[in-house]
BALOBA-1460 file (C-alpha; in Angstrom, 3 decimals):
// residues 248
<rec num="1" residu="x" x="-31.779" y="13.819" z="-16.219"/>
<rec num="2" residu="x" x="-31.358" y="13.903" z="-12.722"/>
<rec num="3" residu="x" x="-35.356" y="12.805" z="-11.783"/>
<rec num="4" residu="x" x="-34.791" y="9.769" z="-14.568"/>
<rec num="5" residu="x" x="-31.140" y="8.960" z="-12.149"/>
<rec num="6" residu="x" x="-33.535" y="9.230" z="-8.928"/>
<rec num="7" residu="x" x="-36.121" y="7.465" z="-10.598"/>
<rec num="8" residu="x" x="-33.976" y="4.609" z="-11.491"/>
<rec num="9" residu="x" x="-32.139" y="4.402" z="-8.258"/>
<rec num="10" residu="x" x="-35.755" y="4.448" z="-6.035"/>
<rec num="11" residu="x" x="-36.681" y="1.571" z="-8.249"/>
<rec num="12" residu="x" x="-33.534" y="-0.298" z="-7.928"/>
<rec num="13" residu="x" x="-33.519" y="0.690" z="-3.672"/>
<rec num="14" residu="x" x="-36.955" y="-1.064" z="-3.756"/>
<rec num="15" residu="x" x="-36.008" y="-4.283" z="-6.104"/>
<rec num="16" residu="x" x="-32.978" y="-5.104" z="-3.787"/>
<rec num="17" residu="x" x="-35.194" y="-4.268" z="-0.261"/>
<rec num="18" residu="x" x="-37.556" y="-6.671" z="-1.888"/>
<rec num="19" residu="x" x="-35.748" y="-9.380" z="-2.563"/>
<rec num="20" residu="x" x="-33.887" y="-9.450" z="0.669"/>
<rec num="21" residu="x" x="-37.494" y="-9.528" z="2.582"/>
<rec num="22" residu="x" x="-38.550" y="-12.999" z="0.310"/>
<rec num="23" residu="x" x="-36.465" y="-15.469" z="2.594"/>
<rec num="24" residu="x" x="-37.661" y="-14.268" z="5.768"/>
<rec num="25" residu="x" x="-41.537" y="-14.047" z="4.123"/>
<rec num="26" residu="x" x="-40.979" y="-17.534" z="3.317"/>
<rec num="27" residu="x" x="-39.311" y="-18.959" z="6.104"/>
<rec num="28" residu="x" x="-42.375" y="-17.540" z="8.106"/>
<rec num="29" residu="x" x="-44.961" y="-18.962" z="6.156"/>
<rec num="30" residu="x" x="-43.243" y="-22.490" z="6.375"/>
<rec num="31" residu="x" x="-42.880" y="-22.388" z="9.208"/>
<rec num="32" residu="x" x="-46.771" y="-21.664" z="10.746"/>
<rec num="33" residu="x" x="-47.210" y="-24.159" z="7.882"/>
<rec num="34" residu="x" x="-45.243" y="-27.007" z="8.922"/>
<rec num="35" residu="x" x="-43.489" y="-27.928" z="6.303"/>
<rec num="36" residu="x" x="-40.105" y="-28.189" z="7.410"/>
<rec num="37" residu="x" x="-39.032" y="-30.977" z="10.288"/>
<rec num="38" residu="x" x="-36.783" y="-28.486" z="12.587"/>
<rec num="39" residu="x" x="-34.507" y="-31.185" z="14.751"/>
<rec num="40" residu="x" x="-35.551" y="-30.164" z="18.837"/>
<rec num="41" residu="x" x="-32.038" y="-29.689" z="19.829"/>
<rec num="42" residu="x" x="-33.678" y="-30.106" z="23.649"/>
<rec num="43" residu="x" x="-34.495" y="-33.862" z="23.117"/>
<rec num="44" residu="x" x="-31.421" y="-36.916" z="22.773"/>
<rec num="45" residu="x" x="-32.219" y="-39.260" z="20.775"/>
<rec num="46" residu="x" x="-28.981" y="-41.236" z="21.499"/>
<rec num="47" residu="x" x="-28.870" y="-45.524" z="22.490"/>
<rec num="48" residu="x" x="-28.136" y="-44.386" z="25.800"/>
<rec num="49" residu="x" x="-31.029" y="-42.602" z="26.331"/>
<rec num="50" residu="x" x="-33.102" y="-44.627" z="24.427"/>
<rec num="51" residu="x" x="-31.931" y="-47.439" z="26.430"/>
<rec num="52" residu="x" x="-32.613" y="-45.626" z="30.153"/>
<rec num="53" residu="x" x="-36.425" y="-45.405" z="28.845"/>
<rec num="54" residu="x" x="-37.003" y="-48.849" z="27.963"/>
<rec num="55" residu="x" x="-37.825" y="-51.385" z="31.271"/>
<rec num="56" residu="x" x="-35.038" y="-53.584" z="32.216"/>
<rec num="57" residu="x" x="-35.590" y="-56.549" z="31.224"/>
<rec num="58" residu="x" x="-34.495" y="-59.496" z="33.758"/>
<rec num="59" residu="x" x="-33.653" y="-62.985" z="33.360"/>
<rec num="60" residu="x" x="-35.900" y="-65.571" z="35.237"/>
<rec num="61" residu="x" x="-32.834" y="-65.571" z="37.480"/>
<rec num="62" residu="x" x="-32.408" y="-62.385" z="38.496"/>
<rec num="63" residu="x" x="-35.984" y="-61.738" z="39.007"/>
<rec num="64" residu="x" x="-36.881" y="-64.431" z="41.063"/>
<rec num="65" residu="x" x="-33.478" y="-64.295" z="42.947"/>
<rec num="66" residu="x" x="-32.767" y="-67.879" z="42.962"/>
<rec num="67" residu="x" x="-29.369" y="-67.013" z="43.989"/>
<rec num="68" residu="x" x="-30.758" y="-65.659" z="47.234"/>
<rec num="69" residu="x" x="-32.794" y="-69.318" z="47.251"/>
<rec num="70" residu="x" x="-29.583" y="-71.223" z="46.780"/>
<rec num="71" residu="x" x="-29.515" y="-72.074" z="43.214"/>
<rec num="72" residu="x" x="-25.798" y="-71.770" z="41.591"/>
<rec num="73" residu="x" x="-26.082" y="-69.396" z="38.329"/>
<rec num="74" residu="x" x="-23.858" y="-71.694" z="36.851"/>
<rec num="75" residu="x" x="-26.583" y="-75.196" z="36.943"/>
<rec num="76" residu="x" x="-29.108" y="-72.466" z="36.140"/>
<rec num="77" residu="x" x="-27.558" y="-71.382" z="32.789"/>
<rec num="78" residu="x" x="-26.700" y="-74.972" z="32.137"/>
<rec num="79" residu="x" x="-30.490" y="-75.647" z="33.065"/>
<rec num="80" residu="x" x="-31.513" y="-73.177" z="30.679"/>
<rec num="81" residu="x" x="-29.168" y="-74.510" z="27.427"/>
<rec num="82" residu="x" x="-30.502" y="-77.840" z="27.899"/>
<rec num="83" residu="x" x="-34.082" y="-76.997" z="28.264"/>
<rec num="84" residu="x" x="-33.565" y="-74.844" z="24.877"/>
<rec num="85" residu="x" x="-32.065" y="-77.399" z="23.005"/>
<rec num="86" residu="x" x="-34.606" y="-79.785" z="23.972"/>
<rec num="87" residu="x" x="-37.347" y="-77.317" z="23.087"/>
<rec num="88" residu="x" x="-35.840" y="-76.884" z="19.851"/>
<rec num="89" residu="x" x="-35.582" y="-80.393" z="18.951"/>
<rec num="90" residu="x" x="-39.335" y="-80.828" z="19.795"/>
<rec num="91" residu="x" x="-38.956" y="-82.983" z="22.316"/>
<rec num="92" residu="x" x="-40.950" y="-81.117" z="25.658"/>
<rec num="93" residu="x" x="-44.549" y="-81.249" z="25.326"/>
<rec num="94" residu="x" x="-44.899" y="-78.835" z="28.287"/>
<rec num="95" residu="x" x="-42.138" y="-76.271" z="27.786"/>
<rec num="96" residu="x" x="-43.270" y="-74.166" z="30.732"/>
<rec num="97" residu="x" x="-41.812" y="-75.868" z="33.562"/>
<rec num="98" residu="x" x="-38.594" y="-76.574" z="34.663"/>
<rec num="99" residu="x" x="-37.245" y="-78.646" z="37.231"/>
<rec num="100" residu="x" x="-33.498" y="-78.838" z="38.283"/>
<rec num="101" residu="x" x="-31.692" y="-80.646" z="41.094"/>
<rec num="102" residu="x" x="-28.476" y="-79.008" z="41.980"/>
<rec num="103" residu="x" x="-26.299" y="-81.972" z="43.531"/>
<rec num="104" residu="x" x="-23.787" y="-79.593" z="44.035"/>
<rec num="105" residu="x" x="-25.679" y="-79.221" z="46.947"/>
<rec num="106" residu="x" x="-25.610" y="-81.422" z="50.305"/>
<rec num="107" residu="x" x="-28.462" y="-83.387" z="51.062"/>
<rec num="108" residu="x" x="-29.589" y="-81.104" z="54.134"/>
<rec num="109" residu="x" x="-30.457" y="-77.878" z="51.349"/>
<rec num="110" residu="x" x="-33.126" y="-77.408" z="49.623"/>
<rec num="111" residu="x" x="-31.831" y="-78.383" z="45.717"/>
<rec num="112" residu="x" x="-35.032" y="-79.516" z="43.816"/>
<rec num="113" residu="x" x="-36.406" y="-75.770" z="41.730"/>
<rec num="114" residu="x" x="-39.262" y="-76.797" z="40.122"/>
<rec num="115" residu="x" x="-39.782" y="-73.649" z="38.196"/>
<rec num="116" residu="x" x="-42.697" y="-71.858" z="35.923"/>
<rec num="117" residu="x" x="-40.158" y="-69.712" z="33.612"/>
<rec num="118" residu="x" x="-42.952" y="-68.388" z="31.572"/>
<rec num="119" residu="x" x="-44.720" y="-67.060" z="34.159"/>
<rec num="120" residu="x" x="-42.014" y="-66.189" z="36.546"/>
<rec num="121" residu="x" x="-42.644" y="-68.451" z="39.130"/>
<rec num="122" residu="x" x="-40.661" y="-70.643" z="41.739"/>
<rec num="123" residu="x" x="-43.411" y="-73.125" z="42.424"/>
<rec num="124" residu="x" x="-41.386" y="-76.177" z="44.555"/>
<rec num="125" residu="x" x="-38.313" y="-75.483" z="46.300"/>
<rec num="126" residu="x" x="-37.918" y="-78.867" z="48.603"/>
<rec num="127" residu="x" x="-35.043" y="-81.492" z="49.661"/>
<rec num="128" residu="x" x="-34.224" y="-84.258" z="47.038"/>
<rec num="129" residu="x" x="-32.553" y="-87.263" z="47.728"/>
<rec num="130" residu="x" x="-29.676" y="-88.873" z="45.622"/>
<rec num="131" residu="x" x="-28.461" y="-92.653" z="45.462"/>
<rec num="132" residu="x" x="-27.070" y="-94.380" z="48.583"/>
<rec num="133" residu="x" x="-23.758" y="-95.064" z="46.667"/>
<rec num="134" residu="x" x="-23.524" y="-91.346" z="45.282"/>
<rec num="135" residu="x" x="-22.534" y="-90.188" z="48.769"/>
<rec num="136" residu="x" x="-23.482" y="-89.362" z="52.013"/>
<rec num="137" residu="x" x="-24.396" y="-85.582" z="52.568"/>
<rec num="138" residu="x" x="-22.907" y="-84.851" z="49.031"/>
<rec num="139" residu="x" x="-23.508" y="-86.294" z="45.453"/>
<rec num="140" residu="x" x="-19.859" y="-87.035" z="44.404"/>
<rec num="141" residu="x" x="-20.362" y="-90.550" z="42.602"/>
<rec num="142" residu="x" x="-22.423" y="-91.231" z="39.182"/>
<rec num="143" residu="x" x="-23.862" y="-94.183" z="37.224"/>
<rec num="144" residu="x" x="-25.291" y="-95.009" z="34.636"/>
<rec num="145" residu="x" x="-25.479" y="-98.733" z="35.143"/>
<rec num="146" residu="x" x="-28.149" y="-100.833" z="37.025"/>
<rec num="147" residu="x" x="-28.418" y="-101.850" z="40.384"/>
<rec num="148" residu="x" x="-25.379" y="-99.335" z="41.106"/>
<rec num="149" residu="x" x="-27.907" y="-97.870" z="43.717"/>
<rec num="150" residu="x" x="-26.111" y="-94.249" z="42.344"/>
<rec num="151" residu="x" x="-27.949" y="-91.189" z="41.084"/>
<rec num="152" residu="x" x="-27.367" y="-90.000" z="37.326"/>
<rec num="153" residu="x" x="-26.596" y="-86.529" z="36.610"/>
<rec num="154" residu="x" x="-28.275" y="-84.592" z="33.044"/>
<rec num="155" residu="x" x="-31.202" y="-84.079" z="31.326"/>
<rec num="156" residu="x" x="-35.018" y="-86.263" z="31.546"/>
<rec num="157" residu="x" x="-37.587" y="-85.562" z="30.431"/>
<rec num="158" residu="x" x="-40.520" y="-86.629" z="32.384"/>
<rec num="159" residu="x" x="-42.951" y="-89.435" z="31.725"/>
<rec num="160" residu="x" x="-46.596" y="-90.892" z="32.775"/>
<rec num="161" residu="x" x="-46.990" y="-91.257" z="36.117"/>
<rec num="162" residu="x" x="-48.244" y="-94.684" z="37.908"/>
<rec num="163" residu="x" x="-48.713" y="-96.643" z="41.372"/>
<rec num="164" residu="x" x="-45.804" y="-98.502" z="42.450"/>
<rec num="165" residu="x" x="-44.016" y="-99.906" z="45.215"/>
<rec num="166" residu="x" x="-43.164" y="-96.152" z="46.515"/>
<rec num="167" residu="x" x="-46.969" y="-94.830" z="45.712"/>
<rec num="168" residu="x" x="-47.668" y="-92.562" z="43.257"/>
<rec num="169" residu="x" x="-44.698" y="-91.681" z="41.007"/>
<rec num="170" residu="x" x="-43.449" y="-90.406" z="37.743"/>
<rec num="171" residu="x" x="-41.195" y="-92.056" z="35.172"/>
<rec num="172" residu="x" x="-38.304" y="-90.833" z="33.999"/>
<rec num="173" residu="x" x="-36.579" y="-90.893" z="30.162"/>
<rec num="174" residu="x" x="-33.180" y="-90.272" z="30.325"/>
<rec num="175" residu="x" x="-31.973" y="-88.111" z="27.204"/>
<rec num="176" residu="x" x="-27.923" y="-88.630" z="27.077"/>
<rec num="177" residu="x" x="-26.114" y="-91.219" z="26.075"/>
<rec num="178" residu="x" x="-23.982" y="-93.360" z="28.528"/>
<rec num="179" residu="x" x="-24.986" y="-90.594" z="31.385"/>
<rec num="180" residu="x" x="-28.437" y="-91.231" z="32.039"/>
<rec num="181" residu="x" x="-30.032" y="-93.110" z="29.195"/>
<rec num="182" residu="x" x="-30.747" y="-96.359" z="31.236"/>
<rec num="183" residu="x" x="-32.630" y="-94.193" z="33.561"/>
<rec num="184" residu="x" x="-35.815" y="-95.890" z="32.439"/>
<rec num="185" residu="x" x="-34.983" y="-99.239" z="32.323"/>
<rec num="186" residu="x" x="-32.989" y="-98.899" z="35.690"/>
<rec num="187" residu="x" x="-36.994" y="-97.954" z="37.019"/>
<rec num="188" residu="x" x="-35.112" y="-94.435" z="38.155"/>
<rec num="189" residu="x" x="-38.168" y="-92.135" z="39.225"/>
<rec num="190" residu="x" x="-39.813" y="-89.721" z="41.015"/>
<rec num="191" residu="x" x="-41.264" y="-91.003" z="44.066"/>
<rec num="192" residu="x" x="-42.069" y="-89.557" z="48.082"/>
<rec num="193" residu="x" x="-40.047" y="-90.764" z="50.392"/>
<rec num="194" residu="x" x="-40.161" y="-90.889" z="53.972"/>
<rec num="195" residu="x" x="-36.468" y="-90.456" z="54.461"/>
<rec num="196" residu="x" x="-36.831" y="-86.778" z="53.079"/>
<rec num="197" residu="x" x="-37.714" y="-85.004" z="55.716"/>
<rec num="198" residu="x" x="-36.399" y="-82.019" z="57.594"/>
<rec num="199" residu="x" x="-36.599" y="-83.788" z="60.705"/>
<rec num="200" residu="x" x="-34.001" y="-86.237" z="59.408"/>
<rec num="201" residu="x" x="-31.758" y="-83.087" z="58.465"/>
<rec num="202" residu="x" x="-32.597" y="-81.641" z="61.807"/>
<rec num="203" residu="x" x="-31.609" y="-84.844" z="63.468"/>
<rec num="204" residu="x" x="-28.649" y="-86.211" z="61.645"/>
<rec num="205" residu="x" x="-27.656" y="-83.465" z="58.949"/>
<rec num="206" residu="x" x="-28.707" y="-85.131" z="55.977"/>
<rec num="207" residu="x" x="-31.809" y="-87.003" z="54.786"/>
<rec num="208" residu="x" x="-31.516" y="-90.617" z="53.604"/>
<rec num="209" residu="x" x="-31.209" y="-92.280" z="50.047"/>
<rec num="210" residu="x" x="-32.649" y="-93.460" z="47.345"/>
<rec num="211" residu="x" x="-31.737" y="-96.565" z="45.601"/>
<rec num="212" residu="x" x="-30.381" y="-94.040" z="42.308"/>
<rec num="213" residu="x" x="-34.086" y="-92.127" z="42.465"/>
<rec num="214" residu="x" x="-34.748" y="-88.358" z="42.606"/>
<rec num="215" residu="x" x="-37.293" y="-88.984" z="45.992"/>
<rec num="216" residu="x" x="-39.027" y="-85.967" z="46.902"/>
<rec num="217" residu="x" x="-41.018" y="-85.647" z="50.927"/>
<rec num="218" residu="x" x="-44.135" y="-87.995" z="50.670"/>
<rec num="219" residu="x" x="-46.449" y="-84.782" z="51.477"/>
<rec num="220" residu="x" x="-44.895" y="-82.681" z="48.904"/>
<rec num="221" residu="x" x="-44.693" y="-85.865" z="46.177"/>
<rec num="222" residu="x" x="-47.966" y="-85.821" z="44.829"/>
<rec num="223" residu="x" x="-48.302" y="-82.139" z="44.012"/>
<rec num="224" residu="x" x="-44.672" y="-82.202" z="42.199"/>
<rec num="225" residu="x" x="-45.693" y="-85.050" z="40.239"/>
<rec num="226" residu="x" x="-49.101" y="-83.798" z="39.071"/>
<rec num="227" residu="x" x="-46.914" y="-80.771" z="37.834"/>
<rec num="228" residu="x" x="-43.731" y="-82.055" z="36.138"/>
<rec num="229" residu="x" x="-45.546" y="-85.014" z="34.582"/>
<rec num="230" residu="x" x="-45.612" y="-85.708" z="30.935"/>
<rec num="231" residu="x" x="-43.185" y="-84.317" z="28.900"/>
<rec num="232" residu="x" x="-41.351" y="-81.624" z="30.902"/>
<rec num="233" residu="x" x="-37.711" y="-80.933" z="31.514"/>
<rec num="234" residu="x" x="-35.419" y="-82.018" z="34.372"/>
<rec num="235" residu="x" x="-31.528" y="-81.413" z="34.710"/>
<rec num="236" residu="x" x="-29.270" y="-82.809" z="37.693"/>
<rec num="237" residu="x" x="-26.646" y="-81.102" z="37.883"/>
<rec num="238" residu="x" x="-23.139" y="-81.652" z="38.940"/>
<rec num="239" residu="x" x="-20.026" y="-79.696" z="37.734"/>
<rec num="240" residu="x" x="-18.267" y="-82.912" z="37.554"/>
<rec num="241" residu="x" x="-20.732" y="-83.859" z="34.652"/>
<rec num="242" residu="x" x="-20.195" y="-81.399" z="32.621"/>
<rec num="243" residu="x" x="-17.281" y="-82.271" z="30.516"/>
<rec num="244" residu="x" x="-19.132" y="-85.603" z="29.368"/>
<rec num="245" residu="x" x="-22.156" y="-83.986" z="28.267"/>
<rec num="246" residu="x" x="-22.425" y="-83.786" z="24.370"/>
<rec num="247" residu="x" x="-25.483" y="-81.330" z="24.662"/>
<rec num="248" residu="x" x="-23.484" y="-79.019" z="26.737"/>
């Protein structure tokens, strides 16, 4: 009786010692077999992270620190809606390039960014002159009318280019209505100019003006032409426009 008890008991022992030794047999196994995923508690996986290990990714003007240049963030983001919606509508042939004049600059600075956004690229920064009935040093006065001898603020979009009175130059479309839409007709283009010099800044403070055109310096004219021309996008801006622009 009592080697059938021991028996019984040894076999029992064993059954129970047995099946407490299957998880750890099996965890083992899975494990050199890769079968679970086991989460590495060492690595965070959270957006913060995640977001340290990606680049930063800059706007064109941050990286090309056109603040530094002299170009207000504020005609640059206006720039940059215009250009869009034109882009969207169809409307630029070379959507690459864009120009801007900031007339809420004097005369004497540097205000015409011709700019390669694809590419990253400032590739004209130069004095531009503005209507001799806009203002003297500063743009303050707008028309859209002929033979107002004033500058028009908004968006073009450039044209062919041809020989004229003031050489080589570049026609103009005007794209907003009762701003700049007569640009075309008024015969408002780019052209050089030999009253847009630094030596005139230098001399008097401000460079002379146009009769309502964007004139660039005569040695810088033919190069800016030859890469605005046909069907790119130029904004003058001036924060008194603003409020009358329907595309803004």
């Amino acid at each position: 009786m009592i080697k059938k008890f021991k028996a019984t008991y040894l076999f029992l022992s064993s059954l129970i010692i047995g099946l407490l030794q299957i998880p750890f047999a099996f965890a083992k196994s899975a494990t050199g077999n890769k079968i679970f995923y086991t989460h590495d508690t060492t690595v965070s996986h959270t957006p913060t992270d995640s977001l340290r290990l990606m680049p930063a990714i800059k706007s064109v003007y941050d990286s090309l620190h056109l603040n530094i240049k002299g170009l207000s963030a504020q005609a640059y983001e206006y720039a940059k809606k215009g250009f869009d919606f034109l882009q969207q509508e169809g409307k630029l042939i070379n959507d690459s390039i864009i120009s801007i004049i900031d007339f809420s600059l004097p005369s004497s600075e540097k205000r015409l960014f011709v700019i390669d956004i694809k590419n990253y690229n400032v590739l004209f920064q130069t004095l531009v002159a503005h209507g001799r009935n806009t203002g003297k040093e500063l743009a303050n006065t707008f028309s859209n009318k002929a033979s107002s001898f004033m500058s028009s603020p908004g968006f073009y979009i450039t044209g062919p280019t041809y020989e004229g009175k003031n050489g080589y130059s570049l026609k103009l479309e005007g794209v907003e209505s009762g701003i700049n839409d007569n640009a075309f007709e008024r015969g408002i283009v780019v052209h050089g100019a030999p009253y847009v010099s630094q030596d005139l800044v230098n001399a008097q403070g401000y460079i002379g003006r146009s009769q309502g055109c964007p004139a660039v310096p005569v040695q810088y004219a033919e190069s800016i032409i030859n890469t605005i021309k046909n069907g790119s996008c130029l904004f003058i801006f001036h924060p008194s426009y603003i409020s009358h622009s329907r595309m803004l």
